[in-house]
Structures are given as structure tokens and as C-alpha cells.
N, C-alpha and C positions, 0 to 999 in steps of 0.2 A: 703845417698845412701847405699843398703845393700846388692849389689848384691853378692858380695862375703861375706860378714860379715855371717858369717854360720847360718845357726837357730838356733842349739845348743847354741851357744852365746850370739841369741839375747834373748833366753829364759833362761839362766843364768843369766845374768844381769838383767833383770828382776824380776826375783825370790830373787835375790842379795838385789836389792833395797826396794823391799816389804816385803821382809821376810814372801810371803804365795803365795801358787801355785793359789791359789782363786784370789787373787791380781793380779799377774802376767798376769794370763788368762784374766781376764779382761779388764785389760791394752792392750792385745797386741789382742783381738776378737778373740780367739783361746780357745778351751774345755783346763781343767785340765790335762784330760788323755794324752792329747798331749803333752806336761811340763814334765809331770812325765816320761812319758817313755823316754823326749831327756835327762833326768837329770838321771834318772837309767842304761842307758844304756852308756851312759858318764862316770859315776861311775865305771861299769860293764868293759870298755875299758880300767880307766886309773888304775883300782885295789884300788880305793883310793875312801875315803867318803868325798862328796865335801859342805854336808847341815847333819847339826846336825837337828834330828828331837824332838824338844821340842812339850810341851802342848802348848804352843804360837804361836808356828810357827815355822820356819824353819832357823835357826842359821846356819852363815858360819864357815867349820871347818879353823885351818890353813891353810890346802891343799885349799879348797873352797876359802881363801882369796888372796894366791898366783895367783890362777887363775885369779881370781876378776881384780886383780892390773894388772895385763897383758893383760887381755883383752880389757880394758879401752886403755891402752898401744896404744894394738893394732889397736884399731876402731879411735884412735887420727891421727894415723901414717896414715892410709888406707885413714880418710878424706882428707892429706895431700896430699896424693897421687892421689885424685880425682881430687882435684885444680889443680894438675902439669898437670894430663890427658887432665881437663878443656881449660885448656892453648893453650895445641897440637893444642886441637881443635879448638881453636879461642873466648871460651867462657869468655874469657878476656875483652870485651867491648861488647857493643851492647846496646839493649835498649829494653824495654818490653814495649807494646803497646798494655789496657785493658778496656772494658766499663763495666762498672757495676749498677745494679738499689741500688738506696738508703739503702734500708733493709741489705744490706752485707757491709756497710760500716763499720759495726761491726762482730765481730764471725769470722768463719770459714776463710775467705780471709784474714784477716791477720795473721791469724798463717799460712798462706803460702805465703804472703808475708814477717813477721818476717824470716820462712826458707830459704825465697831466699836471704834476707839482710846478713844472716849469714853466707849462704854456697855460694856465689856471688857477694860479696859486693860492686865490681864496673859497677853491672847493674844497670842502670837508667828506672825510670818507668814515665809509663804516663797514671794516670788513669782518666775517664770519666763517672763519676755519671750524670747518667740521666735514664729518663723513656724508660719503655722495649721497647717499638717500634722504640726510639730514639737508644738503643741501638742495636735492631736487624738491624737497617738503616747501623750505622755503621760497622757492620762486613762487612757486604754485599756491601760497598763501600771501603773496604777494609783501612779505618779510623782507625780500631783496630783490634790486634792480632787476639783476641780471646775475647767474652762477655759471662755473665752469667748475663741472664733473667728470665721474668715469662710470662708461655706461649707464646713460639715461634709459630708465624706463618704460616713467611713464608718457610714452609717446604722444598719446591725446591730449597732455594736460601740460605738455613742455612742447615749446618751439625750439630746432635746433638751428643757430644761426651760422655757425659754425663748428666742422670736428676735424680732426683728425686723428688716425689710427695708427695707435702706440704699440710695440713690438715689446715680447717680454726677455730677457737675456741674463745672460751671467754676468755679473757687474765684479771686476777686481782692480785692486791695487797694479798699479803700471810697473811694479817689481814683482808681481804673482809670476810665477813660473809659466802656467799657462796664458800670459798676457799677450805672447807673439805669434799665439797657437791661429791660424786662418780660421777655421773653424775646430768648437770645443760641443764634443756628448756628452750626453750626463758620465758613462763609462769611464774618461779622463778625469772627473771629479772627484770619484770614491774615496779618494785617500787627504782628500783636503776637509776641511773647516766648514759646513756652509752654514749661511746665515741666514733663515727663513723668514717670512714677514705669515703674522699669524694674524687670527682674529683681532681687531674689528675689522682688520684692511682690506677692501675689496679687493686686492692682489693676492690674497691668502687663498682664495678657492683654486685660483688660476695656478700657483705654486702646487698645492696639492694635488691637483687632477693631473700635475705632471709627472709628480713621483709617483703614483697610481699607476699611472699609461703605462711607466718604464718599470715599474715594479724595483723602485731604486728606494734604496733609505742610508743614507751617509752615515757613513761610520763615527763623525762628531758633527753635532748641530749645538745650531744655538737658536734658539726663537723670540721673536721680539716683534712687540707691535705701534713700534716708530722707527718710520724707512730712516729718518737724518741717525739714529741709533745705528742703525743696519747699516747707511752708506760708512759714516765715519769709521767703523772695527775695518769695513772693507778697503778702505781707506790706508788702512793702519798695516795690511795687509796680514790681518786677523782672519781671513773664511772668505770664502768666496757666496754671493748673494747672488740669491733670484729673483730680480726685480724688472719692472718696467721701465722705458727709456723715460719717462718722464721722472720717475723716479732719482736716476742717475744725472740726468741734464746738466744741474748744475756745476756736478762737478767735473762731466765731462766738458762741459765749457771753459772751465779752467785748467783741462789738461790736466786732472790730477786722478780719471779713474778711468777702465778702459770698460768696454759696453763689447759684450757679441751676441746678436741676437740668435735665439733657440728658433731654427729653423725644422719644422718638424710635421710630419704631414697631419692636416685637423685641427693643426694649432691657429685659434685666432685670436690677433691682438685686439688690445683695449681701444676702448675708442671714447677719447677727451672729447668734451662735448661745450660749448657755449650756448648755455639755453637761457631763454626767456618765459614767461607764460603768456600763452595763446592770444591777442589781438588787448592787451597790455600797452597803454601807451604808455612808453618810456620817453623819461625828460631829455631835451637836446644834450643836457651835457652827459647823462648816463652812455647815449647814444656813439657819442662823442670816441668814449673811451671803450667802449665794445667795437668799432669800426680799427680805434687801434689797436685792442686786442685779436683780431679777425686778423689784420696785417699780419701781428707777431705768429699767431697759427698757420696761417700760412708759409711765412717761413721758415717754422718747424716741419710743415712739409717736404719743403723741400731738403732743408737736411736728412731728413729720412728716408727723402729717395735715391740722395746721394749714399747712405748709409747700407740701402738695401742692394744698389748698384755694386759697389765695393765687395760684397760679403758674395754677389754673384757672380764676380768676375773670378 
């Protein structure tokens, strides 16, 4: 929590830990110029140089370490003091109730559930992997807090509080031949492996209405209806897969698989969704953890706009 933790700080510590405004800005989705001016003008206030400026980067002075140590200090105390508020409020027990589709069983959901272990630790969870429709069922019957699906519905009986729109692409092994290709057509595939995601997977219509379009059918398949099945052969660099980025995420986070999306006129991607049911109050702390779920989507936006940028240049 950072409501009070100032910007200046958070952008100090930052820069502290990187040792480059480039670094820093990156880290926190924020321009350079923004950095520099809360750091020069910090400088400017306390009359004192807080970042030795080298050819390498940006070294703390004394003064800049003093500060460094206090701040840390500080943001230890302030978390302390969120837990006591936590308290007031009753965010002492309770329990978090979430449905979620398969593909997020990795990524994004659990660095916000890691956050909630950390900063909550005696909330108990109950989560339910299952198919989107399974999971939109359960918002709507009030089964779970809060779910995140693929392509919701039913729109009158789900609030979306969050989405973002998922790109669908060729997922391969970072030693597949076509791994360095800028852009891959289905035409470049014919003589490779590919690995299909079939029924029940709501990515199954969307693969098929491709090879339709194109009037393509690979010379060897394999079909399977578990993407971690699908990613791992591709992985292994067994076939080449037609999947969505969410699909892939995790293990393109780890640099172990390569993603190109299928740019193709008519084609529209998936769209992940954070729903709720319609005027549903939800408990502070469910809340809690959708607010940092919300954060982490949106940061998956933005890598996918960097992604989409890339693929246009």
C-alpha cells in the first residue's frame, strides 16, 4: 500500500536499487523526465546531492544513503501500521472466494496472490479452476467473490471491472527454426508439427475458424485439451502451437518460449475479463485483492502494447 508512501520515495528507492533513471522508469511504467525532476527537485529542497552522477550510472552519495536507510525505515513502519489499520477494520479473518480458467493458474494471479500471503496472512482462500462459462455461472450464483475469464457473456448479469484483450499467435520453442522469423503465415508452417488446443477449450473455436479462413490442415497434428500439455511439447520443441498470449505468458516470462501474434484481417482477440455480479457487495478484503489484480492487468496491457508495437515496426 502506497497511499501515503510519497512518490518521491517511491522513485528514490528505485533509482537506489538500479542505479539508472532508465531502470527505474521501467520498473515503476513512468517517463525518465518524471524521475529526474522528483530527484532534482528533492536535491534542490534539501540543498544536498543525493546521486553521484558517473559514466555507469548513478551512485548514492552519503547524504543519498542516509536517506536510502530511512526510507526503507520508513515504508517497514508504515506497512506496520497498515496491518494495525487492517485490524480496526476487521481485515483480521475472513476468507477470499475466486474462480479462475486454467491459463492463470500460472503468471499474473499469483503474484497477487503471493501479495495477499504477505501483506494478510491469515486470509484463507478458495479457489476454483474451471471452464469460463463454469466460471461466469459461478459469479452469477454468487459461488465466488470475484472470477477472471475469457469472453464473458453474460453481460447483464456480470460486471466487468476489468479486461484486457488477448492476441492469439504461434507459440514455439526459442530453438524452432521459425523462432527469428519477424513475421510467420500459416503457409511457413505446413511442414512442421502443430499442436492444437481442442474442445472444451474456449480457444478451440478460435484455432478452428483459422484453419477454415485459410483452408489449411498440417500435414502432422496433435490435439490436446490442456494448454500446460500443449505449452510443455512446444516447449520441447515438439510442434509448433496455436494459442493465446495468455496462454504462453508464463513461459514467456521466463524466456523459455517465443510468442508471434497472427496478424490477420477479421481476426479478433480474446478478451480476459475480471467480473463481478451486478451491485454484489463484496468484502473489503476480496476487494482488496481485485484492486491488485486490476494493477497486474493492466500491466499486462501494457506489455502487449509494447508487443503489438514491436511486431509493427
Amino acid at each position: 500500500m502506497n497511499i501515503t508512501f510519497s512518490r518521491f520515495s517511491e522513485y528514490f528507492i528505485a533509482v537506489a536499487k538500479t542505479g539508472s533513471l532508465r531502470k527505474a522508469a521501467d520498473q515503476l511504467y513512468i517517463s525518465v523526465s518524471a524521475i529526474h525532476r522528483q530527484i532534482t527537485l528533492a536535491e534542490e529542497e534539501f540543498g544536498i546531492v543525493l546521486f553521484e552522477r558517473l559514466p555507469s550510472g548513478l551512485k548514492l552519495t552519503l547524504a543519498g544513503e542516509l536517506l536510502y536507510a530511512d526510507l526503507l525505515k520508513w515504508q517497514k513502519e508504515f506497512q506496520q501500521t497498515c496491518v494495525r489499520f487492517d485490524e480496526i477494520q476487521g481485515l483480521s479473518r475472513g476468507s477470499i472466494e475466486l474462480g479462475l480458467i486454467a491459463a492463470l493458474s500460472d503468471g499474473f494471479v499469483l503474484d497477487s496472490l503471493q501479495y495477499m500471503y504477505e501483506n494478510y496472512p491469515w486470509i484463507n482462500f478458495n479457489i476454483q479452476i474451471q471452464e469460463s462459462d463454469t466460471v461466469s455461472k459461478m459469479i452469477m450464483d454468487a459461488e465466488v467473490d470475484f472470477g477472471i475469464l475469457l469472453n464473458p457473456k453474460s453481460h447483464n448479469q456480470l460486471e466487468v471491472m476489468s479486461f484486457v484483450e488477448i492476441p492469439v499467435g504461434f507459440v514455439m520453442a526459442k530453438s524452432h527454426p521459425l523462432a527469428q522469423a519477424e513475421k510467420i503465415y500459416f503457409s511457413d508452417t505446413l511442414y512442421f508439427k502443430h499442436l492444437i488446443p481442442c474442445a472444451p477449450l474456449i480457444i478451440h473455436d478460435y484455432v478452428y475458424s483459422l484453419y477454415k479462413h485459410h483452408q489449411f490442415m498440417p500435414q502432422q497434428k496433435l490435439e490436446c485439451n490442456d494448454i500446460r500439455m500443449i505449452t510443455s511439447l512446444a516447449e520441447r520443441n515438439l510442434g509448433i502451437g496455436v494459442l493465446s498470449y495468455i496462454d504462453a505468458l508464463p513461459y514467456l516470462e521466463r524466456d523459455e518460449l517465443v510468442f508471434k501474434p497472427i496478424i490477420e484481417k477479421g481476426m479478433h482477440p480474446l478478451t480476459l475479463a475480471l467480473c463481478v455480479a451486478p451491485k454484489r457487495q463484496i468484502s473489503r478484503i476480496s476487494q482488496i485483492m481485485m484492486n491488485h489484480l486490476i494493477d497486474q492487468m493492466e500491466d499486462l496491457k501494457i506489455k502487449l502494447q509494447q508487443l503489438n508495437a514491436s511486431c509493427a515496426a
